[in-house]
SELO-80004 format. One record per residue (C-alpha): residue number from 1; residue in three letters; chain; z, y negated, x. Coordinates in Angstrom, 3 decimals. Example, Ala and Ser with C-alpha at 12.3 -4.5 7.8 and 13.67 -1.06 7.14 Angstrom:
BEGIN
+-----+------+-----+----------+----------+----------+
| seq | type | mol |       zz |       yy |       xx |
+-----+------+-----+----------+----------+----------+
|   1 |  ala |   A |    7.800 |    4.500 |   12.300 |
|   2 |  ser |   A |    7.140 |    1.060 |   13.670 |
+-----+------+-----+----------+----------+----------+
//
This chain:
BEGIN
+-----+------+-----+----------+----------+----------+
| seq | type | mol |       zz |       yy |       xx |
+-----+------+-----+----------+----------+----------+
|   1 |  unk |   A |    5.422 |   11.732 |   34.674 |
|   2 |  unk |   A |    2.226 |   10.499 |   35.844 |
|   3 |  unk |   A |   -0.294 |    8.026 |   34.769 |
|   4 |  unk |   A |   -3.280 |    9.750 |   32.387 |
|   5 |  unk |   A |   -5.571 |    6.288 |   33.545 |
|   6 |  unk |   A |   -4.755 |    5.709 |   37.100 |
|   7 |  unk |   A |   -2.507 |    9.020 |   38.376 |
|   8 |  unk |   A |    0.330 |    6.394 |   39.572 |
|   9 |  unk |   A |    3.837 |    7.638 |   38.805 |
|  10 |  unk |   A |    5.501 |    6.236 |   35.900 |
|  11 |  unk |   A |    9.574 |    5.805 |   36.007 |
|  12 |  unk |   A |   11.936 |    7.375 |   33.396 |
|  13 |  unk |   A |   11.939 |    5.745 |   29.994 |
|  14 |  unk |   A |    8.825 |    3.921 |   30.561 |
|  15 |  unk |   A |    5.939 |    4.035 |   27.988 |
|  16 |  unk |   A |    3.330 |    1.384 |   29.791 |
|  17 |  unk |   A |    1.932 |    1.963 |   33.328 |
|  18 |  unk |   A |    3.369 |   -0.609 |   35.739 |
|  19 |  unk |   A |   -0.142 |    0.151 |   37.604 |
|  20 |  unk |   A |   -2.529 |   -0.722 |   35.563 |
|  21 |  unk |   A |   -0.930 |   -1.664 |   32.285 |
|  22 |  unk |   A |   -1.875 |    1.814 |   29.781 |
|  23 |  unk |   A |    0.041 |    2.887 |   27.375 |
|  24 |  unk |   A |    1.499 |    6.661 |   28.105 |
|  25 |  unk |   A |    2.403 |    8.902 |   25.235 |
|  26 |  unk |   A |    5.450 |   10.707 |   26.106 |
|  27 |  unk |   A |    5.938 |   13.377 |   23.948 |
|  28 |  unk |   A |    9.832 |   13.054 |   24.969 |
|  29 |  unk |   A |    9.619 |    9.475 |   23.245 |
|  30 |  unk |   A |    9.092 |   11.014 |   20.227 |
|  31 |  unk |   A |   12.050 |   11.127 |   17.675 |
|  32 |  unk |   A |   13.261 |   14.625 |   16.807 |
|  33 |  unk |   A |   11.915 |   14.595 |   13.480 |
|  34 |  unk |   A |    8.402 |   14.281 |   14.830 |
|  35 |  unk |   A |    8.397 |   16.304 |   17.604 |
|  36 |  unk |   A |    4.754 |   18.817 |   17.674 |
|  37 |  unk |   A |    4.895 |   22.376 |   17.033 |
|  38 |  unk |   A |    3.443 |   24.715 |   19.930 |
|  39 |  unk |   A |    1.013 |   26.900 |   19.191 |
|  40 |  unk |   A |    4.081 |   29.824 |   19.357 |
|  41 |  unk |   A |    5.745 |   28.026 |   16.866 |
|  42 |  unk |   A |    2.717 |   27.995 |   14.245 |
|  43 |  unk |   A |    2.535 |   31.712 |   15.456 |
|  44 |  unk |   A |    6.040 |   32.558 |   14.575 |
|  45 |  unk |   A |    6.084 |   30.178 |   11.142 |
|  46 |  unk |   A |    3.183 |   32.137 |   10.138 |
|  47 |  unk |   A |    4.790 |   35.538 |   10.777 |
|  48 |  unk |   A |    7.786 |   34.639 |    9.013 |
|  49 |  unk |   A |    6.151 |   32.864 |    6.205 |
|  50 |  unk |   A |    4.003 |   36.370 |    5.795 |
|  51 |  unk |   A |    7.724 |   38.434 |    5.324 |
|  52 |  unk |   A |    7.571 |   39.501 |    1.711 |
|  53 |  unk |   A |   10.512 |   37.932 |    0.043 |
|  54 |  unk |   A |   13.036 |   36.661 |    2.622 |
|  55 |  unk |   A |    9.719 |   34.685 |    3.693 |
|  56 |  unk |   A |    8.460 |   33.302 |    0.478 |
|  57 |  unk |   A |   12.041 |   32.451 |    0.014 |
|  58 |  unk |   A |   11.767 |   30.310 |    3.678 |
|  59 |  unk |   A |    8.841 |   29.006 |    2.518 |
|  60 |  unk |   A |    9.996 |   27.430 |   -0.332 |
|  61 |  unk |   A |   13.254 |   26.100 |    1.391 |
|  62 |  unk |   A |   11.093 |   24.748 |    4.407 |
|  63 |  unk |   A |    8.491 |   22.910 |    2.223 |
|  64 |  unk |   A |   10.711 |   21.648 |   -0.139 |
|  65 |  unk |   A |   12.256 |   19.504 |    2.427 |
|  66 |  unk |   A |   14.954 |   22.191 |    4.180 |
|  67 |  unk |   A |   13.125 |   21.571 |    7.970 |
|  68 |  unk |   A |   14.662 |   18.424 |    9.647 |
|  69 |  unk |   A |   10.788 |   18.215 |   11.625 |
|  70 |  unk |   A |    8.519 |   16.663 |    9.433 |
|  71 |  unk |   A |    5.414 |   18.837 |   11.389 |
|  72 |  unk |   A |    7.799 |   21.919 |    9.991 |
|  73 |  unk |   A |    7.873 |   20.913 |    6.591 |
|  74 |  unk |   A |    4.039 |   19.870 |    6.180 |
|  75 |  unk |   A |    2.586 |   22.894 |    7.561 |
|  76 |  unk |   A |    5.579 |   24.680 |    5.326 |
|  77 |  unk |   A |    4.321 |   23.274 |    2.319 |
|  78 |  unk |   A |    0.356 |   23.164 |    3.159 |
|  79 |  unk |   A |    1.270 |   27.382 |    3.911 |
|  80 |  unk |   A |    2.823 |   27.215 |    0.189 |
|  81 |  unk |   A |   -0.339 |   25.555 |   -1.650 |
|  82 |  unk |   A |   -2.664 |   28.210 |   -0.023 |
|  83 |  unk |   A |   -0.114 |   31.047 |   -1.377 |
|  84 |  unk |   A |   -0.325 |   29.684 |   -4.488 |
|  85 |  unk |   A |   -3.587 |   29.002 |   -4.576 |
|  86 |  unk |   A |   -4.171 |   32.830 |   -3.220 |
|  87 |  unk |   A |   -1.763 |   34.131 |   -6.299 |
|  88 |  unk |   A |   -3.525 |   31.926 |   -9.109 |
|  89 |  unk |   A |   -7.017 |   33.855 |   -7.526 |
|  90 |  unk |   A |   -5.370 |   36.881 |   -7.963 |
|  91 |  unk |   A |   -4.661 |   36.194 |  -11.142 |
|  92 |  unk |   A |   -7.726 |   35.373 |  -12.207 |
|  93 |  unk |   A |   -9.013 |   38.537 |  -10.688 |
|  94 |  unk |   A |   -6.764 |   40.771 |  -12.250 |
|  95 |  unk |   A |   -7.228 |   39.396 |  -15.697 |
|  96 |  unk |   A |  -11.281 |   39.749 |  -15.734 |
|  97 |  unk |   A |  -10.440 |   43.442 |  -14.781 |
|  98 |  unk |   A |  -12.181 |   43.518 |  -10.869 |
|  99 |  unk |   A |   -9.647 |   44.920 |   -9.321 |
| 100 |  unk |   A |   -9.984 |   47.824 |  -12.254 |
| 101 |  unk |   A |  -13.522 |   48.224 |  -11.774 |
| 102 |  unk |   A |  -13.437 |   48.343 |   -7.953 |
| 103 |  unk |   A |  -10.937 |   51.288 |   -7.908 |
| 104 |  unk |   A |  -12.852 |   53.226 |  -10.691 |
| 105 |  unk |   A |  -15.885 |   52.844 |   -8.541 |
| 106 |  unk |   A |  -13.955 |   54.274 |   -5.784 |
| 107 |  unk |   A |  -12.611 |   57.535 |   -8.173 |
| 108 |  unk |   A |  -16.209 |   57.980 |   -8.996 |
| 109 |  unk |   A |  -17.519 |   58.392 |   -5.718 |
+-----+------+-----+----------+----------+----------+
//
């Protein structure tokens, strides 16, 4: 691993340049429990998450505290408040009668 401040080479297990002194963040350093998510991952979690019932039933499992990575489980249960947030609209919707009148507008055209 190399320096981000001085491009010097940085040994194995060390978090401060012996260069210049700056601190590196090594994502290996990280403990397992905070490790980030790729961009894949978010792709994937998102896919799954989207899976009618086997999903929604991840979902719940993985924001209720059944992902050991803590990235896993917050963007598990921010994914949850948006589907329920998306299911109270509908809700809503469905209750005033718009979905009704938007398909009767369609058989009248």
């Amino acid at each position: 691993m190399y320096c981000s401040k001085c491009g010097k080479e940085i040994p194995e297990g060390k978090n401060v340049c012996e260069n210049c002194g700056a601190k590196c963040n090594n994502v290996e350093n990280i403990p397992p429990e905070y490790k980030p998510i790729s961009m894949w991952g978010y792709f994937g979690y998102q896919i799954l998450f989207a899976i009618p019932i086997l999903g929604w039933i991840l979902l719940l499992i993985f924001a209720l505290g059944g992902a050991r990575n803590k990235n896993v489980r917050n963007f598990a249960a921010s994914y949850f408040c948006v589907f329920i947030i998306f299911i109270i609209i509908i809700a809503i919707c469905a209750s005033m009668g718009v979905g009704v009148s938007f398909f009767e507008a369609l058989k009248s055209m």
